[in-house]
TORFIBA-741415 format. One record per residue (C-alpha): residue in three letters; x, y, z. Coordinates in steps of 0.1 Angstrom, whole numbers, padded with zeros to 4 digits, always signed. Example, Ala and Ser with C-alpha at 12.3 -4.5 7.8 and 13.67 -1.06 7.14 Angstrom:
2
ALA+0123-0045+0078;SER+0137-0011+0071;
//
This chain:
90
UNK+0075+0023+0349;UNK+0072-0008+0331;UNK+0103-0021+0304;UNK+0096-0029+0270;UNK+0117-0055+0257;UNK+0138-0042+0226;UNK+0130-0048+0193;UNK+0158-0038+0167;UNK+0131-0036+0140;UNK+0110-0011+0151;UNK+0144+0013+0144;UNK+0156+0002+0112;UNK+0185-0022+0119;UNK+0192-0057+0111;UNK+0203-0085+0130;UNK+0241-0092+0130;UNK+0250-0112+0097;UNK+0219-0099+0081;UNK+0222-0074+0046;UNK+0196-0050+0045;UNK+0176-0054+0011;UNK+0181-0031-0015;UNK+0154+0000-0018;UNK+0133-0002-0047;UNK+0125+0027-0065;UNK+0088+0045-0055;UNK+0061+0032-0078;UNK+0051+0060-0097;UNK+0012+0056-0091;UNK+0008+0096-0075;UNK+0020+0118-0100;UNK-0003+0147-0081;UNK-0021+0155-0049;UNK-0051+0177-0045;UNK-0061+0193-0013;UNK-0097+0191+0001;UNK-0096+0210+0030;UNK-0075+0239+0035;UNK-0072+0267+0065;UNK-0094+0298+0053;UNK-0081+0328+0073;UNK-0113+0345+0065;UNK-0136+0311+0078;UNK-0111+0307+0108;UNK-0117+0275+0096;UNK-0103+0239+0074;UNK-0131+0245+0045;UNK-0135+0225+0018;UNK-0111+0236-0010;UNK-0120+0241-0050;UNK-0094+0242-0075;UNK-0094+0267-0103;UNK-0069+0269-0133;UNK-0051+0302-0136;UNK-0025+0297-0158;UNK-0017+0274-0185;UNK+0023+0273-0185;UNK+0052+0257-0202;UNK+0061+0239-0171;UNK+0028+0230-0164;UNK-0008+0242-0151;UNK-0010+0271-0123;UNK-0039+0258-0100;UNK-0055+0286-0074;UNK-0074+0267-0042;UNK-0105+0287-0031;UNK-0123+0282+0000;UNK-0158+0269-0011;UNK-0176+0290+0017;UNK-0171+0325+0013;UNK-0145+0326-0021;UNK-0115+0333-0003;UNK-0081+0319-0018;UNK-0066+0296+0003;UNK-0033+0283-0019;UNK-0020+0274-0051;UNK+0001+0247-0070;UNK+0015+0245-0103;UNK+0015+0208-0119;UNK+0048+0202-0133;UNK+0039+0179-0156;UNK+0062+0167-0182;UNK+0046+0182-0213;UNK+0066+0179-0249;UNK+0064+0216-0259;UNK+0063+0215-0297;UNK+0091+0237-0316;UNK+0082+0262-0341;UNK+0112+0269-0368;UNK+0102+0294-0390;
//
C-alpha cells in the first residue's frame, strides 16, 4: 500500500511557531433554508417538496412541506424570524 506524505493542513494544525488566525464571525448571508426534495413515505420516493404557511406565530411563520406528487406532508419548519411584536397598553 502506497504512503502519502503528511500534510499538517489537511487536519487543522499549524506549523510550530505559527498562531492560528482568529475565526471571524459567519456572514450572515442565509438567514433560511428551504427544502426541494424531501423523502415521501407515500411516493417511496425524494419528491419535489412545496411549502405551505400554516401558522402565522409570534416567533415566527409555521411552514408545512408537501410532496408535490400525491399531497402527502413530508415536514415542517417554523421561521424564527426576529419580528418586533408591537405592544398594546390599553
Amino acid at each position: 500500500m502506497p504512503r502519502f506524505p503528511f500534510d499538517t493542513r489537511a487536519f487543522g494544525s499549524t506549523p510550530p511557531g505559527m498562531q492560528p488566525a482568529p475565526r471571524q464571525a459567519a456572514p450572515t448571508q442565509f438567514r433560511s433554508l428551504n427544502a426541494t426534495l424531501l423523502f415521501c413515505p407515500t411516493c417511496k420516493e425524494a419528491t419535489p417538496a412545496r411549502e405551505r404557511l400554516l401558522l402565522v406565530l409570534p416567533a415566527g411563520n409555521k411552514y408545512e412541506y408537501v410532496c408535490s406528487y400525491c399531497g402527502t406532508s413530508t415536514g415542517e419548519k417554523t421561521d424564527q424570524e426576529e419580528q418586533k411584536t408591537p405592544l398594546f397598553l390599553p
